[in-house]
VEXTILO-958798 format. One record per residue (C-alpha): residue number from 1; residue in three letters; x negated, y, z. Coordinates in pm, 1 decimal, always signed. Layout:
BEGIN
SITE num residuo       c1       c2       c3
SITE NUM     ala        X        Y        Z
...
// end
This chain:
BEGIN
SITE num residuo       c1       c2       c3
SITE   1     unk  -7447.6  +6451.2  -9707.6
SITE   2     unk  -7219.0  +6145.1  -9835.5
SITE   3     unk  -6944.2  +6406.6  -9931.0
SITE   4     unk  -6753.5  +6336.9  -9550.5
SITE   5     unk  -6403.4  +6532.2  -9600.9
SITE   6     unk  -6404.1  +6603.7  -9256.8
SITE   7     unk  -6789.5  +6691.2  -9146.4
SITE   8     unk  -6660.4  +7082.1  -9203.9
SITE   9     unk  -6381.7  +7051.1  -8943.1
SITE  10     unk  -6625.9  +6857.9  -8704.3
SITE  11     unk  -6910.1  +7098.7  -8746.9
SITE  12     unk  -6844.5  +7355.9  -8489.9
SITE  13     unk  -6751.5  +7113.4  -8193.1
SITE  14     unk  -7037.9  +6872.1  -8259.1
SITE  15     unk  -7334.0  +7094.0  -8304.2
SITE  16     unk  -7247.4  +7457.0  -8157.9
SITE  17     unk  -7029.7  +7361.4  -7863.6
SITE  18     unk  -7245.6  +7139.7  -7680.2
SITE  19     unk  -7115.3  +7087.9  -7314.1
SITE  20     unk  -7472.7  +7147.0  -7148.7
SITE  21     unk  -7514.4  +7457.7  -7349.4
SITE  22     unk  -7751.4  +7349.5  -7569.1
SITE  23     unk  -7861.4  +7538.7  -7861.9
SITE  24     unk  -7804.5  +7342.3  -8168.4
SITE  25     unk  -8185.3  +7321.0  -8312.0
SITE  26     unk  -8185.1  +7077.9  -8641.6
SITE  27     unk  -8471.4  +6963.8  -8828.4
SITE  28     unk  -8461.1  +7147.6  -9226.5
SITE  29     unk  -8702.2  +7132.5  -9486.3
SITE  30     unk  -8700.1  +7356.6  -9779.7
SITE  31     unk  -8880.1  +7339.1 -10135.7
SITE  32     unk  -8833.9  +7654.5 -10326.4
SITE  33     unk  -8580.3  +7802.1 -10204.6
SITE  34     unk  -8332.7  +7445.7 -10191.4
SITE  35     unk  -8275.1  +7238.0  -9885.4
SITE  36     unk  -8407.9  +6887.6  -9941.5
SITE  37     unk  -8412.0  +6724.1  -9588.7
SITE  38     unk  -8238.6  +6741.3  -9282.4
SITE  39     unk  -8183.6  +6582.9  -8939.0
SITE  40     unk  -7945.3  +6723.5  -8693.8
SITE  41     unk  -7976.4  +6612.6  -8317.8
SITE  42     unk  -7694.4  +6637.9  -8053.2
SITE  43     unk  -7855.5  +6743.9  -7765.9
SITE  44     unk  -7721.2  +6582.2  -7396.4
SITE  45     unk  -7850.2  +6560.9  -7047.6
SITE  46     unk  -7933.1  +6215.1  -6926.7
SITE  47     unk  -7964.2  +6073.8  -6579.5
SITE  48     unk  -8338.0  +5877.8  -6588.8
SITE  49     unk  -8471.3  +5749.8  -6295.2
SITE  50     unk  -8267.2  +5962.1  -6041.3
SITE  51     unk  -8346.5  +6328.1  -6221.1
SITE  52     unk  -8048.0  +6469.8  -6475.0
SITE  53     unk  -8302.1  +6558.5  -6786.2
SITE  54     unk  -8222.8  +6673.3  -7159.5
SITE  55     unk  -8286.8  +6379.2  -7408.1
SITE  56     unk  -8152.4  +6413.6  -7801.7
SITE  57     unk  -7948.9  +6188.9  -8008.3
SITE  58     unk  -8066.4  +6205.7  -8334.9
SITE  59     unk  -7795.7  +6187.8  -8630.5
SITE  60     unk  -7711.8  +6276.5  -9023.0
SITE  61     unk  -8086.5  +6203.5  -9135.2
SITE  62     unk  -8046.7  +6320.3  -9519.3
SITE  63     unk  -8331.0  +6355.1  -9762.4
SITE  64     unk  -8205.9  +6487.6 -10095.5
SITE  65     unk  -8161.2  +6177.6 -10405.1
SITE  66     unk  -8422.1  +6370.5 -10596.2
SITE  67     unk  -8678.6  +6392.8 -10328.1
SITE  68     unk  -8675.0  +6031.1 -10170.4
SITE  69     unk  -9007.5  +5815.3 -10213.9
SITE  70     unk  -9237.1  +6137.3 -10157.0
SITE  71     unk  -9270.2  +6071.0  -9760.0
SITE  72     unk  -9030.9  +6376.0  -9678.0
SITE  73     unk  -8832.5  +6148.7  -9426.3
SITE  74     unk  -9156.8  +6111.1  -9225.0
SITE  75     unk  -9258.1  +6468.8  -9223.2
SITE  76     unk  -8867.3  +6487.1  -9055.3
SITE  77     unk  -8945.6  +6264.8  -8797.6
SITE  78     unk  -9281.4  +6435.3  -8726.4
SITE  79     unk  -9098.3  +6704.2  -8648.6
SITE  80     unk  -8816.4  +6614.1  -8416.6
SITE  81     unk  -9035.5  +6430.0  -8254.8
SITE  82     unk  -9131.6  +6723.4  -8118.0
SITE  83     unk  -8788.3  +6844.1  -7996.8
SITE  84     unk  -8726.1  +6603.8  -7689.8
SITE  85     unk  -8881.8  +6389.7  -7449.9
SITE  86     unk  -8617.9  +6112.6  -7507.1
SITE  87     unk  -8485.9  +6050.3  -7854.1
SITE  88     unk  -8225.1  +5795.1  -7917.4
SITE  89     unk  -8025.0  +5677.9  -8188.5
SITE  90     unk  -7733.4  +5417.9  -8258.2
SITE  91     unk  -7649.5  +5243.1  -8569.4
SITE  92     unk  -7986.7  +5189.0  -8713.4
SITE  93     unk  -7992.4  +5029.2  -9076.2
SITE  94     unk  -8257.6  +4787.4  -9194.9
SITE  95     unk  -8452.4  +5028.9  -9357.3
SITE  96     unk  -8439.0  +5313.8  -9091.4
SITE  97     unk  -8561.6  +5055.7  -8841.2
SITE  98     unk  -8892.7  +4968.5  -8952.7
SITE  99     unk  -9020.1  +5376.6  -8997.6
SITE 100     unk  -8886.9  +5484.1  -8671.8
SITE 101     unk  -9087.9  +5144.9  -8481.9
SITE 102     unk  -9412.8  +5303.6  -8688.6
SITE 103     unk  -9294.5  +5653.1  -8519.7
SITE 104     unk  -9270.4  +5515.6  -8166.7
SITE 105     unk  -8939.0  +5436.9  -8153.7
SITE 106     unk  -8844.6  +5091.2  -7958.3
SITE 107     unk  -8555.3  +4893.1  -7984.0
SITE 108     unk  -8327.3  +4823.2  -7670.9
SITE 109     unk  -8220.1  +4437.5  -7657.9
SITE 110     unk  -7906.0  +4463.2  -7377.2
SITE 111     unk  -7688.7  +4590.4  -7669.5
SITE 112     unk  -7400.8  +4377.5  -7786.4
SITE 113     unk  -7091.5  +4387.7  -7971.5
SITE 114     unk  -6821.0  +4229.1  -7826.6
SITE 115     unk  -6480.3  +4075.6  -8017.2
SITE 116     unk  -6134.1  +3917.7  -7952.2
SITE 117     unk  -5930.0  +3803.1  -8212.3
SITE 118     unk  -5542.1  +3773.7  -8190.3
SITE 119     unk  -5449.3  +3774.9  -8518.8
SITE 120     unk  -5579.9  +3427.6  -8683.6
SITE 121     unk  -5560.4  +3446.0  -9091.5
SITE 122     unk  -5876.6  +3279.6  -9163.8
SITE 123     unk  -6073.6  +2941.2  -9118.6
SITE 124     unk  -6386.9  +3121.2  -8948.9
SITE 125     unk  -6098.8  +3346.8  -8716.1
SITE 126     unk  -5977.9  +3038.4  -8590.5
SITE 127     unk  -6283.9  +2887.2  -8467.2
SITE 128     unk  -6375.1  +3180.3  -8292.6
SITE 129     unk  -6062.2  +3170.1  -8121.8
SITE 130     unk  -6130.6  +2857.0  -7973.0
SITE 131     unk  -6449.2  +2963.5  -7880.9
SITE 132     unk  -6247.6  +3260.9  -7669.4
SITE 133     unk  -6030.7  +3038.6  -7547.5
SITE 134     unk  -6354.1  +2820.6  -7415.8
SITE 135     unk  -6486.3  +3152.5  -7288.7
SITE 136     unk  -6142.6  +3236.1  -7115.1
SITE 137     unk  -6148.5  +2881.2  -6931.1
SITE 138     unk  -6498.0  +2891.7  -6800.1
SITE 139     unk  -6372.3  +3277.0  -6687.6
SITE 140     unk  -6115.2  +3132.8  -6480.1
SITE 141     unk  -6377.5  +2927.2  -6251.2
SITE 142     unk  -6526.1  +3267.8  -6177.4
SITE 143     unk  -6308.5  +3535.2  -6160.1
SITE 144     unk  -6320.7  +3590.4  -5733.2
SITE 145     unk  -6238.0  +3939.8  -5800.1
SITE 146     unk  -5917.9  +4042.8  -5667.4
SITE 147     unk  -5829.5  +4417.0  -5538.9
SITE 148     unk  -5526.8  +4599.5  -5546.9
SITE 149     unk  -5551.6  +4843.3  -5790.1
SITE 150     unk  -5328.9  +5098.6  -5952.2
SITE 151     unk  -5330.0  +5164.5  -6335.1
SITE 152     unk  -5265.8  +5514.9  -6487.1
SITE 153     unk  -5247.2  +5517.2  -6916.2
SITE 154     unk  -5257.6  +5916.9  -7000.2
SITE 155     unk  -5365.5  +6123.6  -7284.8
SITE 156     unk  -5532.1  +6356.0  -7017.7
SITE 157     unk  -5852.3  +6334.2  -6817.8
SITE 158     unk  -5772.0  +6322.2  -6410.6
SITE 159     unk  -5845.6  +6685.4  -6334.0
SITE 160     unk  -6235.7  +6848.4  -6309.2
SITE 161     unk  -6262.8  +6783.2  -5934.2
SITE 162     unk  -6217.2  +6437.7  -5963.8
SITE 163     unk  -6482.1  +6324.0  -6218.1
SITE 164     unk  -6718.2  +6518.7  -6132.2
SITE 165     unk  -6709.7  +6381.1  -5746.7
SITE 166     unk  -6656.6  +6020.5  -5937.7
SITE 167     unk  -6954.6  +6112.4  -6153.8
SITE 168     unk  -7175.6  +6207.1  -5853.3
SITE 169     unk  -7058.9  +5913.8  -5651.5
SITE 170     unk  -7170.2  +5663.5  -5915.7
SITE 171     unk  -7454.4  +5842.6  -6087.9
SITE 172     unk  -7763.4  +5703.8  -5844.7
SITE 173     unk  -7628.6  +5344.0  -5918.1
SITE 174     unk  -7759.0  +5368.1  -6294.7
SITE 175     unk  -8148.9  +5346.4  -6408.3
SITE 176     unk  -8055.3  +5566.8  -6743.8
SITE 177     unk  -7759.6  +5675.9  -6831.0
SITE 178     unk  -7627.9  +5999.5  -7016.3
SITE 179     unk  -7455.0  +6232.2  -6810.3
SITE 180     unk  -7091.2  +6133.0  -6782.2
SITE 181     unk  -6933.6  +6463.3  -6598.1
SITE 182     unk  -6618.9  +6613.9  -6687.3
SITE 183     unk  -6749.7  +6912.3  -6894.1
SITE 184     unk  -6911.0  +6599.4  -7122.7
SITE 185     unk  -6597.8  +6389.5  -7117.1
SITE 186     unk  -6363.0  +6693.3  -7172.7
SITE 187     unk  -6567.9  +6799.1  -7468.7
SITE 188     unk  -6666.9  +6454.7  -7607.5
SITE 189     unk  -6280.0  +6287.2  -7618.3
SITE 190     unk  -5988.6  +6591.3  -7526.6
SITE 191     unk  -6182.3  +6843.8  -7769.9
SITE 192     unk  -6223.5  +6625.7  -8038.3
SITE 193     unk  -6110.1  +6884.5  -8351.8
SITE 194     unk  -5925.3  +6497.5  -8547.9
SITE 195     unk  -5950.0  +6219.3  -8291.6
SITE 196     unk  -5697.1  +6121.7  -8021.0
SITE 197     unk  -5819.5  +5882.5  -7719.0
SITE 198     unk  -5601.9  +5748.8  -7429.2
SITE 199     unk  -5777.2  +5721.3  -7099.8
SITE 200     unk  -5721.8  +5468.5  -6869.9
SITE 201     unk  -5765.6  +5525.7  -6442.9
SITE 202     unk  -5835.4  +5262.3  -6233.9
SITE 203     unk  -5741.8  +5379.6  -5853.9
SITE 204     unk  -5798.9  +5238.0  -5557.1
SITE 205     unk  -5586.6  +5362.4  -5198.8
SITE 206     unk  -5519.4  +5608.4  -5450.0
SITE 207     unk  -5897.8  +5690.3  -5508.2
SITE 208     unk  -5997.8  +5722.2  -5854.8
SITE 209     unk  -6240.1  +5454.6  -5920.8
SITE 210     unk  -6290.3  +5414.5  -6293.6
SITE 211     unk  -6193.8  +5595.9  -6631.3
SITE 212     unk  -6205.8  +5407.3  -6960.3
SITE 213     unk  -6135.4  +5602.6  -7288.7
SITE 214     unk  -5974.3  +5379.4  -7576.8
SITE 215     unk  -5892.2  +5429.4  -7894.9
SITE 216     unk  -5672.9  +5249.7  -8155.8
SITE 217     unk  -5644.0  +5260.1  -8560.8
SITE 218     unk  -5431.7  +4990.7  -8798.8
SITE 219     unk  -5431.1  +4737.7  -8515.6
SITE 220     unk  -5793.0  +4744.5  -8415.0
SITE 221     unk  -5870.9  +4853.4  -8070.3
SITE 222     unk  -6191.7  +5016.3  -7921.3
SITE 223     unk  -6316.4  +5031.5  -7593.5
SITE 224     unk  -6522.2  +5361.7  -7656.3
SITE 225     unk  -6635.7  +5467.5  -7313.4
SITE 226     unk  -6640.1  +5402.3  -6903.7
SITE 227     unk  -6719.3  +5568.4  -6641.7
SITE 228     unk  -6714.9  +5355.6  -6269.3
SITE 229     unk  -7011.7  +5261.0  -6011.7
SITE 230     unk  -7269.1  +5005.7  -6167.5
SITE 231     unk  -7188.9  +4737.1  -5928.3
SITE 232     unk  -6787.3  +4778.8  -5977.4
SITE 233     unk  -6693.9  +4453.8  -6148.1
SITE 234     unk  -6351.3  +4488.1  -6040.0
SITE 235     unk  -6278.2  +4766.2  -6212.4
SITE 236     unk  -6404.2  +4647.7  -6571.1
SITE 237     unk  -6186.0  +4329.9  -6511.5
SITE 238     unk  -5918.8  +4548.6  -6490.2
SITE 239     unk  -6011.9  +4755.2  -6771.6
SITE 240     unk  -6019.1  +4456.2  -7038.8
SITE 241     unk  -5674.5  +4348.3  -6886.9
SITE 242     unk  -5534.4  +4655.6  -6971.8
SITE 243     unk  -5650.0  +4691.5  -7333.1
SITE 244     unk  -5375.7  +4413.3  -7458.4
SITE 245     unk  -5103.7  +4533.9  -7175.8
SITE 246     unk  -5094.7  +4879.1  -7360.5
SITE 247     unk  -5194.6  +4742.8  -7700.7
SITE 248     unk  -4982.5  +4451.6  -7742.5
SITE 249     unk  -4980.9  +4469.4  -8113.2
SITE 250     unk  -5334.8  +4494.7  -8140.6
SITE 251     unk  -5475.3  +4202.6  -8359.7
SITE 252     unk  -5867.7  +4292.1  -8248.7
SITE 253     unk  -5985.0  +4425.9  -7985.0
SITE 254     unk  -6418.1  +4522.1  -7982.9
SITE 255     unk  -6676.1  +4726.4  -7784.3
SITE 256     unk  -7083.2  +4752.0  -7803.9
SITE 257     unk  -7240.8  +4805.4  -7445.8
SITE 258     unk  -7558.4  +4708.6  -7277.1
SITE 259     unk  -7371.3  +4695.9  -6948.0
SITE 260     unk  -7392.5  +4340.4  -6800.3
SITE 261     unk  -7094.6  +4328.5  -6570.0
SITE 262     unk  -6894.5  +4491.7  -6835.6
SITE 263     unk  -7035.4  +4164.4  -7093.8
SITE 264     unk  -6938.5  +3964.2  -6840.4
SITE 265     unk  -6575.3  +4086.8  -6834.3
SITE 266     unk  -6506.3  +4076.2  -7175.1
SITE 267     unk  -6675.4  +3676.2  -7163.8
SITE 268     unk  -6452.1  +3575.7  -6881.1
SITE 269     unk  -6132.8  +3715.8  -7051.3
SITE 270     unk  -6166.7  +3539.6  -7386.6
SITE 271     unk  -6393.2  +3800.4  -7536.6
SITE 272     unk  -6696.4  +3631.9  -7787.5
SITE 273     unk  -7045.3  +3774.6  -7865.3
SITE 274     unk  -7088.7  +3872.1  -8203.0
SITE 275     unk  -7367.9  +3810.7  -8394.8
SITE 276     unk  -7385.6  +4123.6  -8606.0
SITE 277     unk  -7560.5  +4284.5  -8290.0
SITE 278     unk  -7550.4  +4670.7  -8356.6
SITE 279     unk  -7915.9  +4854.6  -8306.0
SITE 280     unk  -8032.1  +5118.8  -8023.3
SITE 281     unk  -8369.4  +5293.6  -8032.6
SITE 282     unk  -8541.6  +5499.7  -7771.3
SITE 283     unk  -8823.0  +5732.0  -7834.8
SITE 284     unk  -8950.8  +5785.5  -7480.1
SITE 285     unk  -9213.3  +6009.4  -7408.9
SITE 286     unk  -9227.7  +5904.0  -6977.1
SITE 287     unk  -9272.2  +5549.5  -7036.9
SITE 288     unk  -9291.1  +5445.3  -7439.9
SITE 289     unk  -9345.5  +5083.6  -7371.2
SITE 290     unk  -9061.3  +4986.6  -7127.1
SITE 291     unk  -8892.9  +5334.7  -7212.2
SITE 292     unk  -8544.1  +5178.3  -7451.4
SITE 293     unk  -8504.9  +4899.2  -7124.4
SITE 294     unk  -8271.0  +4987.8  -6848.9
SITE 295     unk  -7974.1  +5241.4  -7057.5
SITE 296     unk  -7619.3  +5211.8  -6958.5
SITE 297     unk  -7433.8  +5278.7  -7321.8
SITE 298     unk  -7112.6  +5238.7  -7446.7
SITE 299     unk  -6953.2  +5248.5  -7825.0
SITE 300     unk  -6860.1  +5606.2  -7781.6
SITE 301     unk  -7218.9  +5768.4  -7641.6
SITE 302     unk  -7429.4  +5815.6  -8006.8
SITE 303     unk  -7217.7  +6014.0  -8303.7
SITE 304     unk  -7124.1  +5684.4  -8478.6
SITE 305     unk  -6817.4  +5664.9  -8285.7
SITE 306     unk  -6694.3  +6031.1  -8355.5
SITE 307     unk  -6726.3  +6014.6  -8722.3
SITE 308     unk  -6552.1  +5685.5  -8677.7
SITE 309     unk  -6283.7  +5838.4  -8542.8
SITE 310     unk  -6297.9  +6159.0  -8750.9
SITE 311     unk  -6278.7  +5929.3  -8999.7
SITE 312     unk  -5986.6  +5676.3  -8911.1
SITE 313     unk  -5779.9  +6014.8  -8807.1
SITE 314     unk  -5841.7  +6202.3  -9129.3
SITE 315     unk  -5696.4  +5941.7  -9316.1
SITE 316     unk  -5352.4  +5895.9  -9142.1
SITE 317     unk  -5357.2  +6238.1  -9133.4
SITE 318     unk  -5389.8  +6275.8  -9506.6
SITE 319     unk  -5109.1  +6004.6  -9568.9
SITE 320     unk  -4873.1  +6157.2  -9358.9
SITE 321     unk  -4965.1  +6490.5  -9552.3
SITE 322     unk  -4895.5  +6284.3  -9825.3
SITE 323     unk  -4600.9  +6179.7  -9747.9
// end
């Protein structure tokens, strides 16, 4: 499957540890007796429409070199289709994303990737950094945001109690969103078997009001995941601010959300749109037509971001072995 160095070490936690309890159910097709397709699904609860429901990510689609041409990756998708009423996946490639629109499957257009350079060694770097500064300016005409908020950087979660009542407080104020308790977060970023995130809290009158989880690698810094009320604009502002405070070496900072008060955080702080727009899909069987419309997600929700990660931390790893 690629030959990953680290999918054995990731196994267990992705697939049989699911925080929901879950079994892990993947799609596998044999041929005498050999294994020549597979499609693995990470099963989560999601928050749709005001009911917590299960809903699948679908990941590590894998049709054997030998068997590709013969249709095998649609008899796959036949059947997980029918694992899940909701079946999403992140990272689409051009030539996944025509056979899963035959399927059903319908792109989401709120996603964007987001960028700020501060390291300038090319032409087409520099221009874009005048276009953040441009971005920056017209952010200063409309930031009206101001709250006195208190800023915690920590390796650990806040404590169970707290997200969870945070989670329930600011669950109704999403359309679709998956599940963002602490059982999920605990599992999803302190569990991690490789990775290491930091988490940053955003407190109010010593309330906790938002967690962001970030992680870094050779200079380049994510913002992977947030959890804070939909309406909370103060909150991301604060957020963004805090990614160069604690990353002051950082030469380029990047996240992929649909959120729109998040985009327009990362617009009024100097932050540019990209154009290389990253791809969401939503199989929905309540409502196929408006069903990929409406989803709060972040860099960190879909398995691209753990491998990612396994991936980033498996190679310091190995050079500090190394060394």
């Amino acid at each position: 499957m690629g030959g990953l160095p680290f999918k054995a070490d990731i196994w267990d936690w992705q697939f049989e540890s699911n925080p929901y309890g879950y079994n892990f159910d993947p799609v596998v097709l044999e041929e005498a007796g050999q294994i020549v397709a597979f499609n693995a699904g990470m099963d989560v609860q999601v928050y749709y429409n005001g009911k917590a429901v299960p809903a699948l990510w679908s990941c590590d689609f894998f049709v054997h070199k030998n068997c590709r041409g013969k249709g095998i990756g649609q008899v796959v998708k036949d059947e997980q289709i029918k694992k899940s009423n909701i079946i999403m996946s992140f990272g689409i490639s051009n030539m996944a994303a025509p056979v899963l629109i035959k399927k059903g499957w319908v792109a989401n257009e709120d996603i964007w990737l987001f960028k700020r350079y501060k390291k300038i060694d090319t032409t087409k770097k520099s221009l874009l950094v005048v276009l953040q500064m441009w971005n920056r300016l017209l952010g200063l005409f409309t930031l009206n945001t101001k709250v006195n908020s208190s800023v915690v950087k920590t390796r650990k979660l806040p404590i169970k109690p707290e997200i969870d009542h945070l989670w329930n407080k600011v669950k109704s104020s999403y359309k679709k969103i998956v599940v963002r308790n602490h059982d999920y977060l605990h599992w999803k970023y302190e569990l991690h078997p490789i990775a290491k995130y930091l988490f940053i809290e955003i407190r109010r009158d010593k309330e906790l009001k938002a967690v962001a989880v970030v992680r870094e690698h050779n200079g380049q810094v994510k913002l992977v995941d947030l959890l804070a009320h939909a309406d909370d604009l103060a909150s991301r502002l604060e957020v963004v601010k805090q990614l160069e405070i604690i990353y002051p070496s950082g030469h380029l900072f990047i996240c992929a959300t649909t959120d729109f008060l998040l985009q327009q955080a990362f617009l009024r702080l100097g932050y540019f749109k990209a154009r290389d727009k990253p791809r969401f899909f939503v199989r929905n069987e309540y409502d196929n037509k408006n069903g990929a419309a409406g989803w709060f997600l972040m860099t960190g929700d879909s398995d691209g971001e753990l491998l990612t990660a396994s991936s980033d931390s498996y190679s310091v790893n190995k050079s500090s072995n190394a060394v």
